[in-house]
C-alpha positions in Angstrom: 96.1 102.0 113.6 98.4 104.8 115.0 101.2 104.5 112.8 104.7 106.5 112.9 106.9 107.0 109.7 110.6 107.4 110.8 113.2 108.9 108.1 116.5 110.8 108.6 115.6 113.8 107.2 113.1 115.5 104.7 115.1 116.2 101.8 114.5 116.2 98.4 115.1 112.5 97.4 113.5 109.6 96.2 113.6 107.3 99.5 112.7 110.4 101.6 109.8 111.2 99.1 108.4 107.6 99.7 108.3 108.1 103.4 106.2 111.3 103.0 104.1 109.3 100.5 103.5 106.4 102.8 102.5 109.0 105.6 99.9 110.3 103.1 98.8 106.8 102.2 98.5 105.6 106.1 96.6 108.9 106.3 94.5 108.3 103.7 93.5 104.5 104.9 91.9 105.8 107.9 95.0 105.3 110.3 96.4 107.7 112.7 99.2 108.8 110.7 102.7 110.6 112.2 106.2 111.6 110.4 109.4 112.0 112.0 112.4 112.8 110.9 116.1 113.5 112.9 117.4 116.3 110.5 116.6 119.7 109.7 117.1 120.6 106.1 115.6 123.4 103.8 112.7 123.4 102.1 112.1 119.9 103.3 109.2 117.5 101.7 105.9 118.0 103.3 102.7 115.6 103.3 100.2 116.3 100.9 97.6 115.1 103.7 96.8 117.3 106.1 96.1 114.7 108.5 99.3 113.7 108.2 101.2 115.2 112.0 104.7 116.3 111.2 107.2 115.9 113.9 111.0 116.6 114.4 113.6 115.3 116.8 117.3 116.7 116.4 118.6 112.8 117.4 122.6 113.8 117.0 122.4 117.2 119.0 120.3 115.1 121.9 122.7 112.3 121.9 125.9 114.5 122.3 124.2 116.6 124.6 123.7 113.4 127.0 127.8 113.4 127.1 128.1 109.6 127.1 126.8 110.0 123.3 129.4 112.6 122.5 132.1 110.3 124.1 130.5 107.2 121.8 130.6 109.6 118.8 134.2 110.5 119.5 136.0 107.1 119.8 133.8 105.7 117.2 135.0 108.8 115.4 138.7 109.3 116.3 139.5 104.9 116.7 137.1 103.0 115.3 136.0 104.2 112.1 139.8 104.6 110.6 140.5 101.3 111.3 137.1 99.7 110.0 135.3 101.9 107.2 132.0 102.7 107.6 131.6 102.3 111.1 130.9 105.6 112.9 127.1 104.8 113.3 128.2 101.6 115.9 129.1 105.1 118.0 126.7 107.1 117.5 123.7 104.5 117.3 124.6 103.5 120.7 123.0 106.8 122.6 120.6 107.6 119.5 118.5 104.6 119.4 118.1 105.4 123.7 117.3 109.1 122.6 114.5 107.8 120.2 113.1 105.2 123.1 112.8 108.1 125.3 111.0 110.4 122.8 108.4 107.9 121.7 107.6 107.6 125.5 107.2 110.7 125.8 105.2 110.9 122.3 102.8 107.9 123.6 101.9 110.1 126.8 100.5 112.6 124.4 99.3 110.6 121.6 98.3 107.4 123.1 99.8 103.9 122.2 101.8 103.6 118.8 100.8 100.5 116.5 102.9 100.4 114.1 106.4 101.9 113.6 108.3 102.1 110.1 111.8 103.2 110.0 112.8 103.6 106.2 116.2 103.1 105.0 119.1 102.0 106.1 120.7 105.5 107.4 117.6 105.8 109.2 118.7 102.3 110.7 122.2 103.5 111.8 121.1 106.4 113.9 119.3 104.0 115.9 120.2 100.8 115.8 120.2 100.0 119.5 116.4 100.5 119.5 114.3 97.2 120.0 110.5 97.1 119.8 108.3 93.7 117.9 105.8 97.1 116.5 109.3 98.2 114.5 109.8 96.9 110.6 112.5 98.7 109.3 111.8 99.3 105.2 114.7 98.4 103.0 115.4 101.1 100.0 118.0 99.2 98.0 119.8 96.0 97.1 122.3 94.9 99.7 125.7 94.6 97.4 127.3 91.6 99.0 131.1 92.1 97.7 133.0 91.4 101.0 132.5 88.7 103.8 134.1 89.4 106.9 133.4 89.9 110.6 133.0 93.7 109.8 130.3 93.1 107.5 128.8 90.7 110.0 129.1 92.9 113.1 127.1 95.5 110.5 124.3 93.1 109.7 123.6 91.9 113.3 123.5 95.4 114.4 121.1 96.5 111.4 119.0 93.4 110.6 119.3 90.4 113.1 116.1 89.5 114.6 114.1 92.7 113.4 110.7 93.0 111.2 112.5 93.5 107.3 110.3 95.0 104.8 111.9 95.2 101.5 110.1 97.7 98.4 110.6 94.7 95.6 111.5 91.2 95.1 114.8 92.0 93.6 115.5 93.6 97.5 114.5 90.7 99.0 116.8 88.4 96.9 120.0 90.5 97.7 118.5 89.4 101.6 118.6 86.7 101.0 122.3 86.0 99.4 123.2 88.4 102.4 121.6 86.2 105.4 124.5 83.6 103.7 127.3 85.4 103.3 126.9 88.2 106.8 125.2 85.5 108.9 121.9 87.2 110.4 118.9 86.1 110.4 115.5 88.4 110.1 112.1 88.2 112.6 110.4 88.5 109.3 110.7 89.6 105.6 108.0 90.8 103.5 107.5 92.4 100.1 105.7 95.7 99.6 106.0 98.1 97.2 106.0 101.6 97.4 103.1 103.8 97.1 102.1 106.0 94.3 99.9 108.8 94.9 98.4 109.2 91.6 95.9 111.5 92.1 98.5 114.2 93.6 100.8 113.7 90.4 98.3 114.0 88.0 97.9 117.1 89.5 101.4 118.3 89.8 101.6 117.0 86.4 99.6 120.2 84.7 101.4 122.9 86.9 103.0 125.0 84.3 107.1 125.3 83.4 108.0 127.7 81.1 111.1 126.2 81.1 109.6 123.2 79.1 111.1 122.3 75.6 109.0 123.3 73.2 109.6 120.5 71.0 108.7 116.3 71.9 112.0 115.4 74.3 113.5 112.4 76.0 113.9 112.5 79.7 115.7 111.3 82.5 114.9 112.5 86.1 117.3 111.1 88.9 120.2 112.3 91.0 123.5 112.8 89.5 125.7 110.1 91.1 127.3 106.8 89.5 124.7 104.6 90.5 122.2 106.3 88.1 124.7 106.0 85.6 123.7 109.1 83.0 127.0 108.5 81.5 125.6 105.6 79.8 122.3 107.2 78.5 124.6 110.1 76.9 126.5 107.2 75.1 123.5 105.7 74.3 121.5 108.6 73.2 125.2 109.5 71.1 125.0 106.5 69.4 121.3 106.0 68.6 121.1 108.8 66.0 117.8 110.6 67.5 117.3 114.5 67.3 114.6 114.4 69.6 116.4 116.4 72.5 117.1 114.7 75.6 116.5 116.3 79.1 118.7 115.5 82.3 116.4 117.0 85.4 118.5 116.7 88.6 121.5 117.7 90.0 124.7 115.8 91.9 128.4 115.3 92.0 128.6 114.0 88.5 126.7 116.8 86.9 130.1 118.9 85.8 131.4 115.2 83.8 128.2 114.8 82.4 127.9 118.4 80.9 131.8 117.4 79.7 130.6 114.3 78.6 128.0 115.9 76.5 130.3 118.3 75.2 133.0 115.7 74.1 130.2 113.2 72.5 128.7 115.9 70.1 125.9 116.1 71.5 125.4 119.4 74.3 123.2 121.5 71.8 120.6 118.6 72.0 121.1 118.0 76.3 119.5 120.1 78.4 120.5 119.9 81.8 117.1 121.4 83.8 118.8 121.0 87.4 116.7 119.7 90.7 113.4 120.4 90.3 111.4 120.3 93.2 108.2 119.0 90.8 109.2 117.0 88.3 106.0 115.6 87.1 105.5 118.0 84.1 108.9 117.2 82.9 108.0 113.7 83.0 104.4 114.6 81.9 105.3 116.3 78.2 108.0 114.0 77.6 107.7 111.5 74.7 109.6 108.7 76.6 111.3 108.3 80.0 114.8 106.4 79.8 116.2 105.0 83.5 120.0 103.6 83.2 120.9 102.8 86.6 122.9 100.3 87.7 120.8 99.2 90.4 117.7 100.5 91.3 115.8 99.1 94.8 112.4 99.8 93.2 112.8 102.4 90.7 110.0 104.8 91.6 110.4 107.0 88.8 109.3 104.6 86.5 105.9 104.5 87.9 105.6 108.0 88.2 106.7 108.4 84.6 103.6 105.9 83.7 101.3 107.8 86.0 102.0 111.2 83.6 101.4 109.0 81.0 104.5 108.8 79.6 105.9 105.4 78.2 109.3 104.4 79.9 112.6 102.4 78.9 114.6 100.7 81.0 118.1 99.0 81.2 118.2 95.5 82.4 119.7 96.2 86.2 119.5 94.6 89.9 116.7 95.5 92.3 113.1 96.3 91.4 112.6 97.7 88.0 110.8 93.7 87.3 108.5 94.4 90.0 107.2 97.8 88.0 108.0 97.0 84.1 105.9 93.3 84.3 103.8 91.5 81.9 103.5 94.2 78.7 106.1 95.8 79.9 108.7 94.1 80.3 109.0 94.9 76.8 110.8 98.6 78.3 113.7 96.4 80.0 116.6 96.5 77.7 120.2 94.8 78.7 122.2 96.8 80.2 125.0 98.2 77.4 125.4 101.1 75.5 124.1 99.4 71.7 121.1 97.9 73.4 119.9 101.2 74.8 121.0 103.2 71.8 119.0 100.7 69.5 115.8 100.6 72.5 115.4 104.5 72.4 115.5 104.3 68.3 112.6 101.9 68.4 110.6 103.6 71.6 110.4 107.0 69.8 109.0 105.9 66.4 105.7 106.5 65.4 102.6 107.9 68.4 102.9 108.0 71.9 101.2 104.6 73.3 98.6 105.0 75.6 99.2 104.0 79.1 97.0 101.2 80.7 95.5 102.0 84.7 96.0 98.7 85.4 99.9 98.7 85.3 99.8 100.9 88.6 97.1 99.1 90.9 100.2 97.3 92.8 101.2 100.9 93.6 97.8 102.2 94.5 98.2 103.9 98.2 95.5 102.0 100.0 96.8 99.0 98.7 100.3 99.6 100.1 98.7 100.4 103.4 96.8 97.6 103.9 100.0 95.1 103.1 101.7 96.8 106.3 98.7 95.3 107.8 100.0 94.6 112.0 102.8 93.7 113.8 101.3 90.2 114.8 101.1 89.9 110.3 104.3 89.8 110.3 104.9 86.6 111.3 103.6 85.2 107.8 106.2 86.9 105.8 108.0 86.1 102.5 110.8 84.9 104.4 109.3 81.9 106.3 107.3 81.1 103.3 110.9 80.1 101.4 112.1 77.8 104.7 
């Protein structure tokens, strides 16, 4: 198949370092496989196959530039969006998902016919929502919270989700569908599990680079952005409480990083933290770590955690909505802890004693890229979806 990958931009990010992945793993299945993304950013991710054909398409500077987008923008802007939160994209989805209809013509002159189109995560979504096609599924990153019902929320859904091709990266996803179908009132073409892809050959690879900058001592790790959702203010309570001296290692960066280093400093605990910053490879961090600890509050699949088993590093997990069940299953659901601060503290006590336990292949072959690629499978495939199989 020709298949397109469509992301907002190329930064450095989970979600955006699945769609380069999925690029890679269309690429590597045999498939025609394009990327585009609608922002510019430094030093953005890049595919690892160089089949893979990069492409770029500067979707708000187009749209304004048509005027009737810039006049969208601006009384979404100026009227709508004070009144109802959130709303700007209803503006300046309008012209953008007519920008990206015209480009793709103009892309199938020169590449021939497209196959299959995948537009992941819902800001990708926003910026185009306008923008019908049955070759479209539209990947879901995260859990949909579904704290208030009201026509807003409805006019939202039936914008983003109503009648298109949902894919949704674990079952816990696909629940939080589900409970939103009944409170927003929309109703998918089609929903479907698949999981993201894990490129383990490239991180096993990545994994051996060198960083000097590497404790020299066995450490705990955590590697996320620094926001409340990933909730490091627990794990520093947690790791506070549970008594270990094994160092623990923050690598990322975000809004919360300053209260976190605070946090550290008021718990006792900064001369045992280290706070490594963004890294744009992460995998030796994760590599030389004695255990990885994840204490979001909601994850949509929790990629890290695979990663961290693909170094070969055992991981721990709170208890938390989403996918972390779809990843930490049958042995290892023994790595899900509940979700408070004695259960963690008491779960990194026990994960740290004695050797580091060796990591079975078999736990990944869900995540295997050419497994992923084949679930995308057709357009027409989409019809026998996990959705219809629950009616």
């Amino acid at each position: 198949m020709r298949t397109l990958v469509v992301v907002r931009s190329l930064k450095m990010g989970g979600m955006e370092r699945v769609a380069v992945n999925l690029a890679d793993a269309f690429a590597q299945a045999g498939h025609e496989s394009h990327l585009l993304s609608f922002r510019r950013v430094r030093n953005p991710l890049a595919p690892e196959n160089c089949e893979v054909q990069q492409h770029h398409l500067t979707l708000r500077w187009w749209s304004r530039l048509t005027g009737v987008g810039l006049l969208f923008e601006l009384i979404a802007r100026l009227i709508l969006n004070p009144l109802i939160k959130r709303s700007l994209f209803l503006g300046t989805g309008i012209m953008g998902g007519m920008v990206f209809w015209l480009w793709l013509k103009l892309f199938e002159r020169r590449h021939g016919k497209v196959d299959r189109i995948v537009f992941r995560g819902v800001g990708t979504f926003e910026l185009i929502w306008t923008f019908r096609d049955e070759r479209a599924c539209y990947v879901l990153e995260n859990i949909l919270h579904v704290k208030e019902i009201g026509r807003h929320r409805r006019l939202f859904a039936r914008c983003l989700y109503q009648g298109r091709h949902l894919v949704t990266v674990s079952e816990g996803v696909a629940e939080s569908v589900q409970r939103a179908m009944e409170a927003w009132h929309f109703r998918p073409a089609s929903l479907r599990v698949i999981y993201n892809p894990c490129p383990l050959p490239s991180i096993r690879q990545r994994m051996l680079a060198m960083e000097p900058a590497l404790p020299k001592e066995s450490y705990i790790v955590n590697v996320a952005r620094m926001v409340p959702a990933k909730d490091q203010a627990l794990l520093l309570r947690a790791y506070a409480r549970s008594g270990v001296n094994m160092p623990l290692v923050l690598v990322g960066d975000g809004r919360d990083r300053s209260q976190l280093e605070s946090l550290a400093k008021e718990l006792g605990i900064a001369d045992r933290v280290l706070f490594a910053g963004q890294r744009d490879n992460p995998y030796p961090w994760m590599h030389h770590a004695r255990l990885f600890v994840l204490s979001s509050r909601f994850e949509g699949m929790g990629i890290v955690l695979f990663e961290a088993l693909a170094c070969g590093t055992p991981v721990l997990s709170v208890d938390c909505p989403g996918g972390i069940r779809s990843v930490l299953k049958g042995e290892l659901e023994r790595s899900i802890v509940p979700h408070d601060e004695e259960s963690l503290a008491e779960g990194i006590r026990a994960a740290v004693q004695g050797e580091k336990p060796k990591i079975e292949e078999a736990w990944l072959d869900d995540f295997r890229p050419e497994a992923v690629a084949a679930r995308f499978g057709t357009p027409a495939q989409d019809n026998t979806s996990f959705f219809n199989s629950l009616l």
